[in-house]
Residue, then its C-alpha position, 0 to 999 in steps of 0.5 A: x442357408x440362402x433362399x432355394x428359389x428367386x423371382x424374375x427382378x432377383x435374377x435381372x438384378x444378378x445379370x444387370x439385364x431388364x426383367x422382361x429378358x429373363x422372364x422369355x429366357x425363364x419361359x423357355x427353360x424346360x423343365x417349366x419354372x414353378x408360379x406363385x401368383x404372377x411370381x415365377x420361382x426360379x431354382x438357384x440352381x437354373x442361374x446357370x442355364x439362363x446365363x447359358x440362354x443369355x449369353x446365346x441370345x446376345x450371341x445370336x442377336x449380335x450376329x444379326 
């Protein structure tokens, strides 16, 4: 079995956006994401909500 949790350069590296994208959509997420030090723990199973987040803010940021 898979790790249950990824950091913020694990889950830019399955997207192929900048970490610093996924930290703001991490940080937005409710329920708050779990730290580590300055390690955000992200659940396997909130992939799908951020893609949800990224495809909204390049939707958004193209309409602009």
């Amino acid at each position: 079995m898979g790790q249950s949790h990824l950091t913020v350069g694990e889950v830019s590296k399955i997207f192929d956006v900048p970490a610093w994208k996924i930290r703001r959509v991490v940080d937005g997420l409710d329920p708050k994401v779990a730290r580590a030090g300055n390690y955000r723990l992200i659940p396997r199973d909130l992939l799908g909500a951020v893609a949800d987040r990224l495809r909204t803010d390049k939707r958004q940021g193209a309409e602009q």
